[in-house]
Biopython code that builds the backbone (N, CA, C, O; Angstrom):
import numpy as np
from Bio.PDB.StructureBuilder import StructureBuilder

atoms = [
    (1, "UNK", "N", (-64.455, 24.397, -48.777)),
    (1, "UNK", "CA", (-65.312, 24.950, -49.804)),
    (1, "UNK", "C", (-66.211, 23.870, -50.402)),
    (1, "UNK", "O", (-67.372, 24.126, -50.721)),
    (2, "UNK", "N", (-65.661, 22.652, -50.554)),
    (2, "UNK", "CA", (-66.661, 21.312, -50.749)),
    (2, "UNK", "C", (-67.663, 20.970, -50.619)),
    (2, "UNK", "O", (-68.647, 20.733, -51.321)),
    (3, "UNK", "N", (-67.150, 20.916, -48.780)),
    (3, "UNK", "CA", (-68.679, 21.365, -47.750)),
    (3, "UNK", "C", (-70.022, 22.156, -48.001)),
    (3, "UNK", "O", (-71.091, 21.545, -47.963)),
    (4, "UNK", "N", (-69.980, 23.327, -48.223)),
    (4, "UNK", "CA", (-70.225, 24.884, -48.605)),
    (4, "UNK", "C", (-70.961, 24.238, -49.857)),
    (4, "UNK", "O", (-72.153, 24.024, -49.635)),
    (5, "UNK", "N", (-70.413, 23.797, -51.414)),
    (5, "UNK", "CA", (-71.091, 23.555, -52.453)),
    (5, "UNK", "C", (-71.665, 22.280, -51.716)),
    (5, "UNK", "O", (-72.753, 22.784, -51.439)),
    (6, "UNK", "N", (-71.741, 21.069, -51.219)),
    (6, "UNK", "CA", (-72.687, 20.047, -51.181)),
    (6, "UNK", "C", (-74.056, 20.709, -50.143)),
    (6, "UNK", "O", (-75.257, 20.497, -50.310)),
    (7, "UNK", "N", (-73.470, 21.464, -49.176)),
    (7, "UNK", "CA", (-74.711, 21.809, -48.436)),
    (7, "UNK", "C", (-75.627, 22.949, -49.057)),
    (7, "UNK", "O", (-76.791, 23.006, -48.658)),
    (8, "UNK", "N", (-75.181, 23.864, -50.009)),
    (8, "UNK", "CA", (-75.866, 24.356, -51.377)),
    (8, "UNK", "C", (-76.856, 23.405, -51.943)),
    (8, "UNK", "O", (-78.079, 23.543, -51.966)),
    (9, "UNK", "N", (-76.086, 22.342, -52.430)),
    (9, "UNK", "CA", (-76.605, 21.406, -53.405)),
    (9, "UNK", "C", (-77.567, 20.382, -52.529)),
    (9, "UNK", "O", (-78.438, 19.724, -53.098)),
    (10, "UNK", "N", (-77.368, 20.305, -51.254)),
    (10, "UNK", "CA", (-78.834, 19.947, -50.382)),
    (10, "UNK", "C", (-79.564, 20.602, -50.058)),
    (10, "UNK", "O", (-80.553, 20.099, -49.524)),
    (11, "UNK", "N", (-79.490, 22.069, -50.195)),
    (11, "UNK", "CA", (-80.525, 23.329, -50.453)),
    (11, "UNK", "C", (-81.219, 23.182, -51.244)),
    (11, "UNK", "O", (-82.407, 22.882, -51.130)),
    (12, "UNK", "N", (-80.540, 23.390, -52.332)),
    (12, "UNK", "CA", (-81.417, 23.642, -53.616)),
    (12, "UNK", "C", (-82.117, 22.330, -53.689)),
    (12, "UNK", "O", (-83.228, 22.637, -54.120)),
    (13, "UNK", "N", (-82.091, 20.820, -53.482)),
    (13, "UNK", "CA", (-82.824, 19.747, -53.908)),
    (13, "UNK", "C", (-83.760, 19.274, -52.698)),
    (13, "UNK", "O", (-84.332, 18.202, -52.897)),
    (14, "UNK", "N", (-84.054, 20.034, -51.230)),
    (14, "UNK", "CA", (-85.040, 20.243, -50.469)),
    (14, "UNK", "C", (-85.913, 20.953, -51.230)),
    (14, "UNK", "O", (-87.049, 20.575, -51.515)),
    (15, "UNK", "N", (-84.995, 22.809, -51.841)),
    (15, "UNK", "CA", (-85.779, 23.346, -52.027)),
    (15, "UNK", "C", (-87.032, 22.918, -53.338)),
    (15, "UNK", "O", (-88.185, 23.339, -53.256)),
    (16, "UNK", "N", (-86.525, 21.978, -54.566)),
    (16, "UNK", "CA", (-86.942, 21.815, -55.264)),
    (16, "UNK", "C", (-88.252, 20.630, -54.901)),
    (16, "UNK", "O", (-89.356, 20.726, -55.438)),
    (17, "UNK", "N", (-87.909, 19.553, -53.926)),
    (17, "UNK", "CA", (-89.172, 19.446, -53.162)),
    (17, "UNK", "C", (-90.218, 19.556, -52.778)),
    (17, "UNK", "O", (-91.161, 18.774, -52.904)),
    (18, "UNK", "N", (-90.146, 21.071, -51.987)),
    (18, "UNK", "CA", (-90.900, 21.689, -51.285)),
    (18, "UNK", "C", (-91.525, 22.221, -52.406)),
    (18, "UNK", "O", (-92.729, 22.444, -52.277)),
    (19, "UNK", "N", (-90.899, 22.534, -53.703)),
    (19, "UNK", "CA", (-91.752, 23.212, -54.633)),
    (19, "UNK", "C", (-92.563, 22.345, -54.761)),
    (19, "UNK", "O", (-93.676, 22.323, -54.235)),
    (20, "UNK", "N", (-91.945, 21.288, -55.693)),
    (20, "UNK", "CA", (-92.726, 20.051, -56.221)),
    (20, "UNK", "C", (-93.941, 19.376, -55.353)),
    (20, "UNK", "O", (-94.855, 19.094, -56.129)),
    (21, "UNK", "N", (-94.154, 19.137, -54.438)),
    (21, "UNK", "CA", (-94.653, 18.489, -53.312)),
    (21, "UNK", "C", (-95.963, 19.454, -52.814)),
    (21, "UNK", "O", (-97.150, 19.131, -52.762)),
    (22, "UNK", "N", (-95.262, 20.892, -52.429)),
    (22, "UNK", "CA", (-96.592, 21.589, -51.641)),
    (22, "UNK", "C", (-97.596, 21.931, -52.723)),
    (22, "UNK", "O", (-97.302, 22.109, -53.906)),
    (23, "UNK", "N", (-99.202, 22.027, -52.031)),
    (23, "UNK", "CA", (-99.947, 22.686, -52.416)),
    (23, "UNK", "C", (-100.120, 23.941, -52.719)),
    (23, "UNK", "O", (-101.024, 24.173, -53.522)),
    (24, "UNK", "N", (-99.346, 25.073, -52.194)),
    (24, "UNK", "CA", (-99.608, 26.216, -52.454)),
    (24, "UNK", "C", (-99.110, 26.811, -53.285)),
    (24, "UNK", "O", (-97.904, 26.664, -53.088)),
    (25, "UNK", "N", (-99.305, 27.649, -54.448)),
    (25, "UNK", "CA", (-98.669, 28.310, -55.697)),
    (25, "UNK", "C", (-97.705, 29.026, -54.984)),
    (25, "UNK", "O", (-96.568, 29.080, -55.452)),
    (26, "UNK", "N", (-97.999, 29.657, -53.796)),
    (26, "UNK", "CA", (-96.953, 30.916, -53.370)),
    (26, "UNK", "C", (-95.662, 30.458, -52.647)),
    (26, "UNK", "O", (-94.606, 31.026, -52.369)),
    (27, "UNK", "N", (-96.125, 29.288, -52.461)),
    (27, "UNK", "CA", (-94.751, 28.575, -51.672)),
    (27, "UNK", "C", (-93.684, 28.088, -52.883)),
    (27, "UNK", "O", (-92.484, 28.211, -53.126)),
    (28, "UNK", "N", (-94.890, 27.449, -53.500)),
    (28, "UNK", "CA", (-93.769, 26.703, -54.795)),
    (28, "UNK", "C", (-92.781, 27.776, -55.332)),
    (28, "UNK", "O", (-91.566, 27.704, -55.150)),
    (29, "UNK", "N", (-93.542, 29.008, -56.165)),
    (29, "UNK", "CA", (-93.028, 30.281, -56.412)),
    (29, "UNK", "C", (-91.654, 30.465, -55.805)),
    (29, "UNK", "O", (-90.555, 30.245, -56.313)),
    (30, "UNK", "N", (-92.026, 31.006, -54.370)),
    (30, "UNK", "CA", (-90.720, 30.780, -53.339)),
    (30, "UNK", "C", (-89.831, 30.189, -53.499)),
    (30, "UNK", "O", (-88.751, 30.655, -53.861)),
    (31, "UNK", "N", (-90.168, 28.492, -53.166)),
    (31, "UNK", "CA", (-89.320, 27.409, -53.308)),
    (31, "UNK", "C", (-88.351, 27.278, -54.817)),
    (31, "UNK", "O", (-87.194, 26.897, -54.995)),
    (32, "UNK", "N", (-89.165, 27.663, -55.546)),
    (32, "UNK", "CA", (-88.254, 27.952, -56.708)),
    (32, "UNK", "C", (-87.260, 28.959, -56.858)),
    (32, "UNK", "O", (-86.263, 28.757, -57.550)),
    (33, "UNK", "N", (-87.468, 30.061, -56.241)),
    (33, "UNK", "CA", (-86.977, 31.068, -56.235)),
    (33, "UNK", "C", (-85.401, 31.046, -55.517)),
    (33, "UNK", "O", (-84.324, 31.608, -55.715)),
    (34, "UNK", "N", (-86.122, 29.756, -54.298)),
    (34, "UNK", "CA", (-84.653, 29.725, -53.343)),
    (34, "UNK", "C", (-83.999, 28.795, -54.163)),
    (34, "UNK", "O", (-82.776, 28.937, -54.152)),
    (35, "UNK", "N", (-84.585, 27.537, -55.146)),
    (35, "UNK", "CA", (-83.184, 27.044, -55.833)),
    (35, "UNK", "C", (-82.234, 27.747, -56.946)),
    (35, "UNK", "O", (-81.023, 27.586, -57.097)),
    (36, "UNK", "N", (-83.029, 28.484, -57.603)),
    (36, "UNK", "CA", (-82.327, 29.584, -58.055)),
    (36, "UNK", "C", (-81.243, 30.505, -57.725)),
    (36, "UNK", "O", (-80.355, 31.019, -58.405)),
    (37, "UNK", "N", (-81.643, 30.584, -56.194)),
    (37, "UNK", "CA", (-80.866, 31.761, -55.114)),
    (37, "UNK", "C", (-79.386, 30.880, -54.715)),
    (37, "UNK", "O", (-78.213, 31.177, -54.941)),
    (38, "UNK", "N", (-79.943, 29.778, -54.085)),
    (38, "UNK", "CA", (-78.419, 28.685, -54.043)),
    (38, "UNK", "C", (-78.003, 28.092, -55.528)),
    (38, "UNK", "O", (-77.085, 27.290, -55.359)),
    (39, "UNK", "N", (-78.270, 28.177, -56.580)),
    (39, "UNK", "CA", (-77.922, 27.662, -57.536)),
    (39, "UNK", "C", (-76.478, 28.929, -57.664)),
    (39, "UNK", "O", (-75.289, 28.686, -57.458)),
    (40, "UNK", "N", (-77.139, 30.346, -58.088)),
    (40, "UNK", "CA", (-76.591, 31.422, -58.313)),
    (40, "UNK", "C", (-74.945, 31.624, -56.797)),
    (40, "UNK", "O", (-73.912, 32.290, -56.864)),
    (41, "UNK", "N", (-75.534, 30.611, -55.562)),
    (41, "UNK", "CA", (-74.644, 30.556, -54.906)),
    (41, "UNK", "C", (-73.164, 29.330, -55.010)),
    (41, "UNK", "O", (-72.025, 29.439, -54.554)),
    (42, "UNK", "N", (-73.649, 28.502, -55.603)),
    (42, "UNK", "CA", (-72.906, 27.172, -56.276)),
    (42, "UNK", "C", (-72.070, 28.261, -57.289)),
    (42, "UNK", "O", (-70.856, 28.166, -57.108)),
    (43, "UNK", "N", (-72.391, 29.118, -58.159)),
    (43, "UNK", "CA", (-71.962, 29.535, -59.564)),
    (43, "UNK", "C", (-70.929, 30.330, -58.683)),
    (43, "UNK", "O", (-69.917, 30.078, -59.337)),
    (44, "UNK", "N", (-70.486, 31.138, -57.617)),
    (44, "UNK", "CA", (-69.805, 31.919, -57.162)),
    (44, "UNK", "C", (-69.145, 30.784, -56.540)),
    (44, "UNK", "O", (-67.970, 31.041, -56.280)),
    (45, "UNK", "N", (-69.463, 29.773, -56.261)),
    (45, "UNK", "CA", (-68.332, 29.543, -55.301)),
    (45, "UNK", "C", (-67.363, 28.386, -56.535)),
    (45, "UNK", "O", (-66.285, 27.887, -56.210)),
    (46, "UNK", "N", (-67.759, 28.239, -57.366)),
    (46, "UNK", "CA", (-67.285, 27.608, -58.752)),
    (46, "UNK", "C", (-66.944, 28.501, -59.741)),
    (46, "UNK", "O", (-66.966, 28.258, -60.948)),
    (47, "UNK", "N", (-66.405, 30.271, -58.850)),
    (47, "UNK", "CA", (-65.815, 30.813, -59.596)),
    (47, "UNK", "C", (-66.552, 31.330, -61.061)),
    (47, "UNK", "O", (-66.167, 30.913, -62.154)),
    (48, "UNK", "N", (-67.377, 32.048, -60.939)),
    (48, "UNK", "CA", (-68.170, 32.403, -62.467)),
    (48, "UNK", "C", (-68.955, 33.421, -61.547)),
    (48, "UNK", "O", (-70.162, 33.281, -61.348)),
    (49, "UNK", "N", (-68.501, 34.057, -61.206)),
    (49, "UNK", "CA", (-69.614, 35.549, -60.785)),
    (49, "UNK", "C", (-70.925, 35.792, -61.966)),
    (49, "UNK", "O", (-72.133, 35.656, -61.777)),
    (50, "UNK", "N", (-70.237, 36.174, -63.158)),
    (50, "UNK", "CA", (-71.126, 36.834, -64.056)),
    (50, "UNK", "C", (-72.097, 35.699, -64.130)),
    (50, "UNK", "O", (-73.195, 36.254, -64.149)),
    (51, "UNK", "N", (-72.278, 34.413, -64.180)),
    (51, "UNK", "CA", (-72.908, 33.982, -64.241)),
    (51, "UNK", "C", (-74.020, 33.632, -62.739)),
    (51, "UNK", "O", (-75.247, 33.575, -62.652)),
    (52, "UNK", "N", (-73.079, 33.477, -61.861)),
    (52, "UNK", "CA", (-73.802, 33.843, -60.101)),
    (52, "UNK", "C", (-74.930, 35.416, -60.663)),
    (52, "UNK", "O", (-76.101, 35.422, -60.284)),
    (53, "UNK", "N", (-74.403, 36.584, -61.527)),
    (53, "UNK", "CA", (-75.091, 37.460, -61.225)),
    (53, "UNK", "C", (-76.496, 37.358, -62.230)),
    (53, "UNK", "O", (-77.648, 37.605, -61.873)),
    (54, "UNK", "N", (-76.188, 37.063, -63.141)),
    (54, "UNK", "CA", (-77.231, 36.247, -63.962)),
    (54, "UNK", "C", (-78.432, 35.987, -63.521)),
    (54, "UNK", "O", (-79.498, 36.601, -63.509)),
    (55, "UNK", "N", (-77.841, 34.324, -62.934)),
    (55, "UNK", "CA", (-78.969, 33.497, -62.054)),
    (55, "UNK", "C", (-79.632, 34.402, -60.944)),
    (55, "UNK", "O", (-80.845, 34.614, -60.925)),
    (56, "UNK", "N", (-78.809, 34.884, -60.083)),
    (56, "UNK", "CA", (-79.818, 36.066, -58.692)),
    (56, "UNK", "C", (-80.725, 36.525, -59.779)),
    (56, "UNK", "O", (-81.748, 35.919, -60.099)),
    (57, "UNK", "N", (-80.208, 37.869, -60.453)),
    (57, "UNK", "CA", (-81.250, 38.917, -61.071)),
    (57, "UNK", "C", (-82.125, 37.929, -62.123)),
    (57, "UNK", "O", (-83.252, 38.410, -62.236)),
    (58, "UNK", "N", (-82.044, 37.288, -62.546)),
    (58, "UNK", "CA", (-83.239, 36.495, -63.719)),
    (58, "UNK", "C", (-83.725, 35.559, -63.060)),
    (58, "UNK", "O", (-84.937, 35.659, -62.872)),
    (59, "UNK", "N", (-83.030, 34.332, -62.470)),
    (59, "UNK", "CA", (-83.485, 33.534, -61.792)),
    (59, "UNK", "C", (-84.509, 33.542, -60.940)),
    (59, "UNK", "O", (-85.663, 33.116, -60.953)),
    (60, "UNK", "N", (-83.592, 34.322, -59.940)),
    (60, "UNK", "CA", (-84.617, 34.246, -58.685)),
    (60, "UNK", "C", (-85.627, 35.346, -58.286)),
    (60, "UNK", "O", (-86.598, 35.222, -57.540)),
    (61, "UNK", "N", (-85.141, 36.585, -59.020)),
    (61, "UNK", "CA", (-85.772, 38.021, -58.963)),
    (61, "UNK", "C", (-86.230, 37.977, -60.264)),
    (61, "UNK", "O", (-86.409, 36.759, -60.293)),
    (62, "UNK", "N", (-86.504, 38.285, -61.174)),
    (62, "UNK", "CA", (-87.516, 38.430, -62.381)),
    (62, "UNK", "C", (-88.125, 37.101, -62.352)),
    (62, "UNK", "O", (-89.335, 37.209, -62.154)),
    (63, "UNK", "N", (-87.863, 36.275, -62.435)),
    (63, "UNK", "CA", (-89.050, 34.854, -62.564)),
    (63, "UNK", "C", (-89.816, 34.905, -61.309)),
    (63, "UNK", "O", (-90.947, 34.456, -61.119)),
    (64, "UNK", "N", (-89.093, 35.475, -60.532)),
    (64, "UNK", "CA", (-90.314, 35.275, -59.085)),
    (64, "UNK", "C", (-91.491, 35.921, -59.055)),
    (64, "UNK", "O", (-92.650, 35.543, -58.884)),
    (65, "UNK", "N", (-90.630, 37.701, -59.391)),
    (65, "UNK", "CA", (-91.708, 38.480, -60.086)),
    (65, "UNK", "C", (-92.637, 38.125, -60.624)),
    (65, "UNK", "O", (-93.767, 37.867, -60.208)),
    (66, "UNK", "N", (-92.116, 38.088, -61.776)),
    (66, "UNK", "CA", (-93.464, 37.779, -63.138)),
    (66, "UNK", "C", (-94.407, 36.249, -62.551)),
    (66, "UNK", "O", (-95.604, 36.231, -62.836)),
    (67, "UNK", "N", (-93.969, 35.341, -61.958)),
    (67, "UNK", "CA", (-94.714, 34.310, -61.803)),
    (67, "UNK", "C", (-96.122, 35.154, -60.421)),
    (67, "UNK", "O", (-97.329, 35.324, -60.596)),
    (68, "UNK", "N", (-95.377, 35.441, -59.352)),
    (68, "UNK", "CA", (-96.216, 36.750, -58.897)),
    (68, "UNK", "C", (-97.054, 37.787, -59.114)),
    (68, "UNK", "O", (-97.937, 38.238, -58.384)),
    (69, "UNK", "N", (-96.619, 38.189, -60.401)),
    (69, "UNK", "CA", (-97.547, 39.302, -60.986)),
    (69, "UNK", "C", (-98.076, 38.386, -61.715)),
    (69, "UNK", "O", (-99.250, 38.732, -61.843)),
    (70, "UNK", "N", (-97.846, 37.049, -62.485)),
    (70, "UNK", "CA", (-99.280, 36.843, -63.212)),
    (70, "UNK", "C", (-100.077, 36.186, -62.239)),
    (70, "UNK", "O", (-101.292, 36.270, -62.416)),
    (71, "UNK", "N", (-99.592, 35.417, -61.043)),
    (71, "UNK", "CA", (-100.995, 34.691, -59.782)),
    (71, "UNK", "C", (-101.753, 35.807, -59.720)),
    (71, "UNK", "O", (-102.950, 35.582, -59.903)),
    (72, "UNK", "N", (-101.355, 37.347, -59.453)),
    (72, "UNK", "CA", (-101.937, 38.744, -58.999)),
    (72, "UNK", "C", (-103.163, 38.464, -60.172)),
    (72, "UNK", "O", (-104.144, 37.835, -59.776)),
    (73, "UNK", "N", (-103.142, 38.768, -61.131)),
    (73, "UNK", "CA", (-103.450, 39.194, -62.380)),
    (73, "UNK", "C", (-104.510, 37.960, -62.317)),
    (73, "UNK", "O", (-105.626, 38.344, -61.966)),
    (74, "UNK", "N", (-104.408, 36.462, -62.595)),
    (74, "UNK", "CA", (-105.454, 35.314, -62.781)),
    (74, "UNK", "C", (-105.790, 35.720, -61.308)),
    (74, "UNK", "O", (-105.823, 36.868, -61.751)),
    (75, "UNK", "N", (-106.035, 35.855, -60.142)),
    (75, "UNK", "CA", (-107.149, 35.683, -58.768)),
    (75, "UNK", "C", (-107.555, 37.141, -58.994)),
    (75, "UNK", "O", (-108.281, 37.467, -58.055)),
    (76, "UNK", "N", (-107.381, 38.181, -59.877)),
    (76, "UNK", "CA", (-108.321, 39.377, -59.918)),
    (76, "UNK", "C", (-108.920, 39.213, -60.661)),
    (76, "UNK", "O", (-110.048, 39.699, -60.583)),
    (77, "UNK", "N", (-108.622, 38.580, -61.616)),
    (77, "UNK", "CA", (-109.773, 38.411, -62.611)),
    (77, "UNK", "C", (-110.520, 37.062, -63.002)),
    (77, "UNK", "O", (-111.058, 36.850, -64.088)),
    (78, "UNK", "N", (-110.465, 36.286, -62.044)),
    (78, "UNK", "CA", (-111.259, 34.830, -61.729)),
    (78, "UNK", "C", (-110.937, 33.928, -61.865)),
    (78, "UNK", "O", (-111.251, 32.887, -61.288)),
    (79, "UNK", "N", (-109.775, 34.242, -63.185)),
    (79, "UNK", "CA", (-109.269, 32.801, -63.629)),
    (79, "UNK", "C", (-110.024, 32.022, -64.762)),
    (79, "UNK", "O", (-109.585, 30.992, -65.272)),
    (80, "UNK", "N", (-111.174, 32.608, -65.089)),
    (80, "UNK", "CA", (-112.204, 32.010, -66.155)),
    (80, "UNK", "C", (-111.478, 32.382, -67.436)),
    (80, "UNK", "O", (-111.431, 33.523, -67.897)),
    (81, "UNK", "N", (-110.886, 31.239, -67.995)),
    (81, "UNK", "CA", (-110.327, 31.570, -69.551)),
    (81, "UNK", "C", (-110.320, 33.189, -70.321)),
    (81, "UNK", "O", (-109.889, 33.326, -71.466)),
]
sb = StructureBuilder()
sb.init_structure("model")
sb.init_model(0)
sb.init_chain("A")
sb.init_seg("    ")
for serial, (resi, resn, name, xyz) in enumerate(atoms, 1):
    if name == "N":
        sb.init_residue(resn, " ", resi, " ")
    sb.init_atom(name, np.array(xyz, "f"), 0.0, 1.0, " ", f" {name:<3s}", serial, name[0])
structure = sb.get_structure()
């Protein structure tokens, strides 16, 4: 199970990387989304479901969302203040 949480925990700090690092908003988005997704997977395997269920549904699904729906929202409407 050790294994399992360190190769999590080299997930999530690629994934945070790939956020940090790439150019593209939609990747970063993503990339965030997946440390969230293995974070919420660390929390289950460290025994805390409610909190594993937490992180999935807010973490990685509503923040992905909303960061999504507002890129939608600024490139329809230009982005001009």
């Amino acid at each position: 199970m050790i294994y399992v949480a360190g190769l999590m925990g080299l997930a999530m700090l690629g994934a945070a990387i790939v956020a940090l690092a790439t150019k593209s908003t939609a990747v970063a988005v993503i990339a965030a989304g997946l440390v969230s997704l293995f974070a919420s997977v660390v929390f289950v395997l460290l025994a805390a479901p409610d909190v594993a269920m937490t992180e999935a549904a807010i973490g990685s699904g509503l923040t992905t969302f909303l960061f999504f729906f507002v890129l939608s929202r600024i490139r329809r409407e230009g982005g001009n203040g």
